[in-house]
C-alpha positions in Angstrom: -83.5 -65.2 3.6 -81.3 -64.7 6.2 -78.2 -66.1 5.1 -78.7 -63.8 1.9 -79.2 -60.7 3.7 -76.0 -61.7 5.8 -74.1 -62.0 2.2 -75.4 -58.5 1.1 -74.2 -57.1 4.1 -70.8 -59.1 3.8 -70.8 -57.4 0.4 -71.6 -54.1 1.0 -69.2 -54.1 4.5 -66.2 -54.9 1.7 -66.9 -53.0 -0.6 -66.8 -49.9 1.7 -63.5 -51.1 3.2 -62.3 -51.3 -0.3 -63.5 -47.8 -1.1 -61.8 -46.6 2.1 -58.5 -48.4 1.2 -58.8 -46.6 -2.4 -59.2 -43.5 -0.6 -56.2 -43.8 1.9 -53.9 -44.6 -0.7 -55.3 -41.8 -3.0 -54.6 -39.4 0.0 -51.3 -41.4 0.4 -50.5 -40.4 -3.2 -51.6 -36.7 -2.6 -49.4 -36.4 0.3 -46.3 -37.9 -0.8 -46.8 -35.6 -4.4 -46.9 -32.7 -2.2 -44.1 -33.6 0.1 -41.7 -34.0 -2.9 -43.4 -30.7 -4.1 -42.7 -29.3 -1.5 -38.9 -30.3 -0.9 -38.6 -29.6 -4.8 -40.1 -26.4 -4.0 -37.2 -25.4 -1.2 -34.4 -27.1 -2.3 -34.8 -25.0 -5.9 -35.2 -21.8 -3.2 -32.1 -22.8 -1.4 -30.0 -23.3 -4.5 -31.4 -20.0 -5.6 -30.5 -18.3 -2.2 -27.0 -20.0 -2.2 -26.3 -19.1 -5.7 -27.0 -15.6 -4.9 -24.9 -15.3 -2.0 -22.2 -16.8 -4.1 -22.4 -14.3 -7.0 -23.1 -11.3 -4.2 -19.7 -12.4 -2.6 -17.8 -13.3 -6.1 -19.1 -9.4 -7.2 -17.3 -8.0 -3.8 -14.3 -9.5 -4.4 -14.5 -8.4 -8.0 -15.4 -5.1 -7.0 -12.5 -5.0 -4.4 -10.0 -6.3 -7.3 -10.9 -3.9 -9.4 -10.8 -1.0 -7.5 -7.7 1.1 -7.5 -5.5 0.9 -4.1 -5.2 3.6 -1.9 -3.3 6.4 -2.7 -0.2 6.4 -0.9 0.1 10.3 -0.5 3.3 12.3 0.6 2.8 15.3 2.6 5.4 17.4 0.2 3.8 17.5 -3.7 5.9 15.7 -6.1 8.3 14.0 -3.8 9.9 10.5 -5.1 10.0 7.5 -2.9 11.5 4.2 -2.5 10.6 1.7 0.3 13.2 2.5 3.3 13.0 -1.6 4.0 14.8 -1.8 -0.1 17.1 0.4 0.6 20.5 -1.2 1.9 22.1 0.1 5.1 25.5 -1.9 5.7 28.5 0.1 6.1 30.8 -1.0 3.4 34.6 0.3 2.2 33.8 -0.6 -1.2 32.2 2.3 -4.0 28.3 1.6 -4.3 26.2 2.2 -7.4 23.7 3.4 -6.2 20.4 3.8 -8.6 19.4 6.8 -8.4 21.4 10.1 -8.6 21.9 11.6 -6.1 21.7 8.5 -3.5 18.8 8.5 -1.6 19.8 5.5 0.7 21.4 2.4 0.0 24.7 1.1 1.8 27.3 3.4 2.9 30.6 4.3 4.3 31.1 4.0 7.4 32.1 7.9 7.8 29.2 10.4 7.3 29.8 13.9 6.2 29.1 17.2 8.4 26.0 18.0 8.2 25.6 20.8 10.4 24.6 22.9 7.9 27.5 22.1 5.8 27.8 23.9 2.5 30.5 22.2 -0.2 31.5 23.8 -3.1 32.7 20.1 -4.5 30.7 17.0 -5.2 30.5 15.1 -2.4 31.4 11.3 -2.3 28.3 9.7 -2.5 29.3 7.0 -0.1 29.9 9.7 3.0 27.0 11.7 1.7 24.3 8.8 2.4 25.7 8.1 5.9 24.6 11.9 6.9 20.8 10.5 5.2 20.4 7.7 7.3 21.3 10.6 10.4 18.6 12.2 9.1 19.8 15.0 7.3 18.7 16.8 3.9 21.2 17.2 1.3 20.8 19.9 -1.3 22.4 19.4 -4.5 22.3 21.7 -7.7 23.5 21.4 -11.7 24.7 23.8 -13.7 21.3 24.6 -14.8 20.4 26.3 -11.2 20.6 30.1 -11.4 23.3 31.8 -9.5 20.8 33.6 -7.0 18.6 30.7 -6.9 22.0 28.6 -4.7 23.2 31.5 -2.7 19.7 31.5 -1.4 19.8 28.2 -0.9 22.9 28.0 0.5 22.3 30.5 3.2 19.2 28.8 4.5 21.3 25.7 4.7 24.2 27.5 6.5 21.6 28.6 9.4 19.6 24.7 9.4 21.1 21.8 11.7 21.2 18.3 10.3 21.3 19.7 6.4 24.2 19.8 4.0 24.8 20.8 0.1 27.0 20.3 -2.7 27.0 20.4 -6.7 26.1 17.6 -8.4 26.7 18.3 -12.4 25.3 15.0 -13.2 21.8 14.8 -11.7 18.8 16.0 -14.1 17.2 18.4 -11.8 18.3 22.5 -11.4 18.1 21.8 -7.8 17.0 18.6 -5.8 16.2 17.9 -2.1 17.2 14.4 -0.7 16.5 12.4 2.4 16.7 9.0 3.5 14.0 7.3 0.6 12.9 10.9 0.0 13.7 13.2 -3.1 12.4 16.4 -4.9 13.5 18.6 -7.7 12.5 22.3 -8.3 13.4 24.6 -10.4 13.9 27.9 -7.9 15.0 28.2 -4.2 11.6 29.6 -3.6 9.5 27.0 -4.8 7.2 26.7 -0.9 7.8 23.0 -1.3 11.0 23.6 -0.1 10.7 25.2 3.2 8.2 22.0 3.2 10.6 19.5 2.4 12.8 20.5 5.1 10.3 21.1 8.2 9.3 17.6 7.0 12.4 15.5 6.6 15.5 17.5 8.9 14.9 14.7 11.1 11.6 13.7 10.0 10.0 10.2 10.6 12.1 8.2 8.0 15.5 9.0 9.9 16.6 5.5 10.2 19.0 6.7 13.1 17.2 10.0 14.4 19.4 11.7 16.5 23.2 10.6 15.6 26.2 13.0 15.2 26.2 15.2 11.6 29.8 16.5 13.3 32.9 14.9 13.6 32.1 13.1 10.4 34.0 14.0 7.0 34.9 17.7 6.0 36.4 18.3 2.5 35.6 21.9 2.5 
């Protein structure tokens, strides 16, 4: 009897280890499907978050392409420009073409004209004219279409305005046009406000490449 009840107990003692064993690994497998879950679970929100960080940045610098640059405003209406560090400033002996008319920079000669409130009744030579621009000067030119009263007024305020000059130009396409160095305006009257404007802005204004030199002593074919 005793030797049975011992086997029963053997029995029962291995069949509860067994159950135990069945249960660990069943908790094992619960676990480890969770884990993987889990990971599953953040990696998928980590791709997600990365992703949308990727497409938040790729829309700035799509917005950022496709939004128009910056103005770059002039503090006279209408005024042309052309980048001063483009424009040539060698003195030369040689004739220039330059490519716009008149010459708003661009090499030179190395004599400037007066421009001590100079007033020519002849075209200028372009080559002397430029020198006075890069002195920072203003040079007032007019075609035949400017009216008569319209460059005797002109003329009088450049006769009374250091550091400008003027002369006819019959082959520009303006009435009347304004030039300093990488600077030019055309109007069709002498009292257009942009012109008192242009000249409190550019007589020796901050694109003078050489602010302060002579406008006397230079060329006079008055």
């Amino acid at each position: 009897m005793a030797s049975k009840s011992s086997n029963t107990q053997d029995h029962s003692r291995k069949a509860r280890i067994a159950d135990m064993r069945r249960a660990e690994k069943s908790r094992d497998r619960r676990n480890k499907i969770l884990v993987i879950t889990g990971s599953t679970v953040l990696v998928a929100g980590l791709l997600g978050f990365g992703g949308y960080m990727l497409k938040n940045q790729a829309d700035k610098e799509s917005a950022k392409k496709s939004a128009p640059l910056a103005a770059v405003t002039d503090p006279v209406t209408g005024v042309a420009s052309w980048d001063a560090k483009k424009l040539g400033r060698q003195h030369v002996e040689t004739p220039v073409k330059y490519p716009m008319n008149p010459p708003v920079g661009g090499d030179h000669n190395p004599r400037w004209m007066n421009c001590n409130g100079d007033v020519y009744k002849n075209p200028l030579p372009e080559v002397n004219a430029v020198h006075s621009l890069e002195h920072g000067a203003v040079w007032v030119t007019y075609s035949d279409k400017a009216a008569k009263a319209d460059v005797d007024a002109l003329a009088a305020k450049v006769a009374k305005t250091p550091y400008t000059l003027m002369s006819p130009d019959k082959e520009q396409s303006g009435a009347i046009m304004l030039s300093a160095w990488g600077k030019q305006l055309t109007v069709d009257k002498a009292t257009d406000p942009r012109v008192d404007t242009f000249f409190s802005t550019y007589v020796q204004g901050a694109q003078t490449p050489e602010p302060g030199a002579a406008c006397t002593s230079g060329l006079d074919q008055k």
